[in-house]
VMD Tcl script that draws the C-alpha trace (Angstrom):
set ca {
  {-1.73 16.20 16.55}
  {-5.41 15.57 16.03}
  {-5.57 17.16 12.70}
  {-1.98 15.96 11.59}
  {-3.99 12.48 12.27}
  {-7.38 13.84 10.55}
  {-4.76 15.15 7.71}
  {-3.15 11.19 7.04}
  {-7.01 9.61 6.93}
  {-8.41 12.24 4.48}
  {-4.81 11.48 2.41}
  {-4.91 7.57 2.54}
  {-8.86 6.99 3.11}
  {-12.43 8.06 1.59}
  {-13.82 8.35 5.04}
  {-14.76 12.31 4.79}
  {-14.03 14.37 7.91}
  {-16.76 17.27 7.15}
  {-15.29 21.21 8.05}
  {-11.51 20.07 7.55}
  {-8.84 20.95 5.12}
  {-5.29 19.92 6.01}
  {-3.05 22.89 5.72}
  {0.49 22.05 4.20}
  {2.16 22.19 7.43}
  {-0.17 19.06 8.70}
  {0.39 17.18 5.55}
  {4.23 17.08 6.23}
  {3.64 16.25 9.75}
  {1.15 13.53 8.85}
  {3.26 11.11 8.35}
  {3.90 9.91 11.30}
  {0.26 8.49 11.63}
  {-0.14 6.29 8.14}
  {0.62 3.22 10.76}
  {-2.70 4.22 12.49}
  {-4.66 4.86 9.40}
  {-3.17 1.19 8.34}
  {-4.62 0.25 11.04}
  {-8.01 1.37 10.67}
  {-8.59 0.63 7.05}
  {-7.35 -3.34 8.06}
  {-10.00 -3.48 10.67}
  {-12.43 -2.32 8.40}
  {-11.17 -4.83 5.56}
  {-11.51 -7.45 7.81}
  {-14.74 -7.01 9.19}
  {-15.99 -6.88 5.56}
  {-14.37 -9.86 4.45}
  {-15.68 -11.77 7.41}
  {-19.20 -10.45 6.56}
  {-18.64 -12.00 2.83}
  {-17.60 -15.49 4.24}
  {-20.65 -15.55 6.52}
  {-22.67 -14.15 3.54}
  {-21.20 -17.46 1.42}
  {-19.63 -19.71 4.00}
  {-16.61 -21.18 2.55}
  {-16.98 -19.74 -0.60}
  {-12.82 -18.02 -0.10}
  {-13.51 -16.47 -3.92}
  {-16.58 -14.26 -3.47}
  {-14.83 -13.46 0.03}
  {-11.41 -12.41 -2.06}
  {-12.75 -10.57 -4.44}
  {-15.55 -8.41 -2.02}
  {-11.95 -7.86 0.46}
  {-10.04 -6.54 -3.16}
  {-12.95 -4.19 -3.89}
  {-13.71 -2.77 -0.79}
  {-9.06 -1.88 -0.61}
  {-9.71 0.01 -3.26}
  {-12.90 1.84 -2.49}
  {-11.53 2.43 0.66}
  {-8.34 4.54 -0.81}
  {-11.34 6.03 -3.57}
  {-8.39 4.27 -6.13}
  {-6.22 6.76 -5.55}
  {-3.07 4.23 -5.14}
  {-4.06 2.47 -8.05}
  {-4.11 5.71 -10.31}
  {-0.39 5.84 -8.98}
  {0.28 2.37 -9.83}
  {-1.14 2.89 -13.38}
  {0.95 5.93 -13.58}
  {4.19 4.23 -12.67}
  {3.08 1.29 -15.14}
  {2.71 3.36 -18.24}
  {5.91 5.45 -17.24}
  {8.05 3.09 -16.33}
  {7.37 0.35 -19.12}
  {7.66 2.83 -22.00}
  {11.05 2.38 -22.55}
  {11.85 5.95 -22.52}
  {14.40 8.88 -21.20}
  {13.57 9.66 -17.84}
  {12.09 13.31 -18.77}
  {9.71 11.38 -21.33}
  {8.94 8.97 -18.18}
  {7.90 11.69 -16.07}
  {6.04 13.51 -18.24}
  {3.67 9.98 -19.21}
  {3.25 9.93 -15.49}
  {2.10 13.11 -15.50}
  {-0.51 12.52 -18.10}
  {-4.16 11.57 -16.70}
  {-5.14 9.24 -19.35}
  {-4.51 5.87 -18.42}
  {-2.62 3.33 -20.95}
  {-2.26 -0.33 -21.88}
  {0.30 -0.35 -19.33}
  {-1.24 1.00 -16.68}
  {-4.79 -0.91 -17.12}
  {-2.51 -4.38 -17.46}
  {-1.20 -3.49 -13.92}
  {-4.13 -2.55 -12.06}
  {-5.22 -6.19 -13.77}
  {-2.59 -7.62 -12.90}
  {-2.26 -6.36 -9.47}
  {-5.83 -6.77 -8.77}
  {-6.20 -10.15 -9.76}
  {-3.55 -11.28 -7.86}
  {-4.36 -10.10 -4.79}
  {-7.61 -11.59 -5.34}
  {-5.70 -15.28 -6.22}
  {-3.43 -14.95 -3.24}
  {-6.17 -14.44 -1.03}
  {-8.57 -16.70 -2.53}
  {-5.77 -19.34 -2.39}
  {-5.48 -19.04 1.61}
  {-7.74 -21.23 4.11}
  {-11.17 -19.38 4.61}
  {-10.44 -18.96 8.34}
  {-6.85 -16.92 7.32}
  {-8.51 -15.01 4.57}
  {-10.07 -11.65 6.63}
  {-6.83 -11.60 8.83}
  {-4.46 -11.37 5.95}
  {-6.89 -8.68 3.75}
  {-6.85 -6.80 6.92}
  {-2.93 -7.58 7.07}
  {-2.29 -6.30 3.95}
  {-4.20 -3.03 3.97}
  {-1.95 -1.93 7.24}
  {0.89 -3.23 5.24}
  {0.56 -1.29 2.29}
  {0.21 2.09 4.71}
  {3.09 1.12 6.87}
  {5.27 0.29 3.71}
  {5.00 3.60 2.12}
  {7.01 5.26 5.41}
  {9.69 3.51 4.74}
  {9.38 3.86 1.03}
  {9.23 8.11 2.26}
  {12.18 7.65 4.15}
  {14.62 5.72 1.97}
  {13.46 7.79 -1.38}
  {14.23 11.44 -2.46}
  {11.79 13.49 -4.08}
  {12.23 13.08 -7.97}
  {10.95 16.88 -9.00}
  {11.42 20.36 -8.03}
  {7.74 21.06 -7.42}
  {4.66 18.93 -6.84}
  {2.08 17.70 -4.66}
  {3.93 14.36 -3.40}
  {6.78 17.13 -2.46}
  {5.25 17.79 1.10}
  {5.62 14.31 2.04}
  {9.38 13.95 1.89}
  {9.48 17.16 4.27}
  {10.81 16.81 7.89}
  {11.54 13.30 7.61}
  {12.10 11.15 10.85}
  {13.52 7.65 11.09}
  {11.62 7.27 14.19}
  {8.36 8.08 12.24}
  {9.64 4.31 10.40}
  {10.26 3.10 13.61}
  {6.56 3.26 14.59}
  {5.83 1.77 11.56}
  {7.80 -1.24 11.80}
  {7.02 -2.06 15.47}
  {3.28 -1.42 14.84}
  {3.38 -3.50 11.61}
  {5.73 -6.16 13.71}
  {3.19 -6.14 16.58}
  {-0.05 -7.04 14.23}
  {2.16 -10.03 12.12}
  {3.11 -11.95 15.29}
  {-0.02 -11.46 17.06}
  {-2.07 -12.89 13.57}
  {-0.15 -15.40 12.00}
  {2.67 -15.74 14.87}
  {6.45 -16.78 13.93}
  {5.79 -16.33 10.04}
  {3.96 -13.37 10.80}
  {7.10 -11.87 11.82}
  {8.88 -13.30 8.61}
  {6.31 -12.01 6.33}
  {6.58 -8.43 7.28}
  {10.18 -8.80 7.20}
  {10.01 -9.60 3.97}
  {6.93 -6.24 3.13}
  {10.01 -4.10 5.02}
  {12.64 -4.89 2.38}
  {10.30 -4.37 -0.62}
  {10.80 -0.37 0.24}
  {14.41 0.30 -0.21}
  {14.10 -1.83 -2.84}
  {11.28 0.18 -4.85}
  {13.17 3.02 -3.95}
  {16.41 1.93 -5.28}
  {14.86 1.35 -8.71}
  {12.69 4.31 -8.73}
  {15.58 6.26 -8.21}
  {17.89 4.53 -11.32}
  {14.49 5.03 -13.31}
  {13.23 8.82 -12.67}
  {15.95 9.67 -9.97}
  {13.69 9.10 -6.98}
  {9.92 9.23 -6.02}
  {6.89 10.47 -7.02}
  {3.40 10.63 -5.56}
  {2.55 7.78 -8.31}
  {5.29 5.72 -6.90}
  {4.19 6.03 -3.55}
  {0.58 4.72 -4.56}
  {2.14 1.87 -6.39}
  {4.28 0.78 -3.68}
  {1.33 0.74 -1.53}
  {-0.35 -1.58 -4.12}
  {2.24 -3.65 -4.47}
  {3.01 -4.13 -0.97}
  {-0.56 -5.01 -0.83}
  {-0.29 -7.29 -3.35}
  {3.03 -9.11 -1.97}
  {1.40 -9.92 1.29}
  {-1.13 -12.55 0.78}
  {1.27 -13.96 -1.75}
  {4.90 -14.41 0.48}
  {2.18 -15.34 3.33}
  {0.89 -18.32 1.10}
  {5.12 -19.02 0.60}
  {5.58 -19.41 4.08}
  {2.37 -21.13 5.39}
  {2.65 -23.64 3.00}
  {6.47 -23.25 0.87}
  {8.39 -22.65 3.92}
  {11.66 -24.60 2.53}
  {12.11 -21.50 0.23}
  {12.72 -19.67 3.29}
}
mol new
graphics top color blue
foreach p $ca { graphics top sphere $p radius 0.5 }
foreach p [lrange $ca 0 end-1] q [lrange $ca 1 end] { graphics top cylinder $p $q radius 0.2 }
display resetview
């Protein structure tokens, strides 16, 4: 179990683990412990973005944008390659074989650099947009969140090609490996942000079936670039629903 876990924080992270290489039968088993990696990257997001608000006391900006960077650095960008991917697939308008095969491509388009924008700077807004005192538990929130997110994005999604990296992930799927999910991602909302913290990831849970119901009518399932851009997105989503119900809770 030790190196299934080692296998999910050398998948999801840029902490290096010197003297290991996952073998494929760890990286289908791995799974099970994105929650934990979730957890570790949020505790590290928050400690940073508490370090930028004591660097600049009250200054929620400087403290939004130092918690965006250091998501991404902490993931070496690797979600938001898959984001970019999707992006430039997805919003070209074309058969789903000539969709696939943009994914495939490494060069990055217009599409794909307007999302990681987009995505980017509204993560940065939400966050920015919260009370300084909220602002490190939510960053830290929404790193667990977008870990926890992809499970159930695993779970509910077929695999969209016959061969491929992303392939090993949809192997030996468990609905109890989304169970642990949930109830760890269920623990952390209530215990931050209390009543609405349970509504909030409520809300994060039913953004997977739904990106997998439209990745599927798109491409006819997942890929490992969908995966990284429902973790960005589900990054994304949670500073902004948690500014909806803090402080637009009649929409709810």
């Amino acid at each position: 179990m030790r190196r299934c876990f080692l296998a999910a924080l050398t998948m999801l992270t840029a902490i290096p683990v010197p003297g290991y290489a996952a073998t494929e039968g760890e990286l289908e088993r791995c799974r099970v412990f994105f929650p934990l990696v979730g957890l570790l990257a949020g505790a590290a997001t928050f400690g940073w973005s508490r370090l930028w608000l004591w660097l600049f006391p009250g200054n929620t900006m400087l403290a939004a944008v130092g918690s965006v960077i250091f998501m991404a650095m902490i993931s070496r960008g690797f979600h938001l390659d898959g984001l970019a991917d999707t992006a430039d697939g997805f919003l070209s308008s074309r058969p789903r074989e000539r969709v696939l095969e943009i994914m495939h491509d490494s060069h990055i388009g217009t599409m794909g650099v307007l999302a990681i924008v987009a995505v980017l700077g509204m993560k940065t807004a939400a966050l920015a947009a919260l009370p300084s005192a909220l602002l490190p538990w939510a960053a830290g929130l929404a790193a667990l969140s977008g870990r926890c997110g992809i499970v159930w994005y695993i779970i509910g999604s077929r695999y969209a090609l016959e061969t491929g990296l992303g392939a090993v992930m949809f192997r030996r799927r468990q609905w109890w490996d989304g169970g642990t999910a949930l109830l760890l991602w269920l623990v952390a909302g209530w215990l931050l942000f209390g009543f609405p913290g349970l509504r909030l990831v409520v809300l994060l849970w039913l953004f997977a079936p739904v990106w997998a119901f439209y990745t599927r009518i798109k491409i006819g399932g997942a890929t490992g670039d969908t995966i990284g851009a429902a973790e960005e997105l589900t990054e994304m989503l949670t500073p902004l629903l948690l500014l909806l119900l803090l402080h637009g809770a009649d929409r709810f």
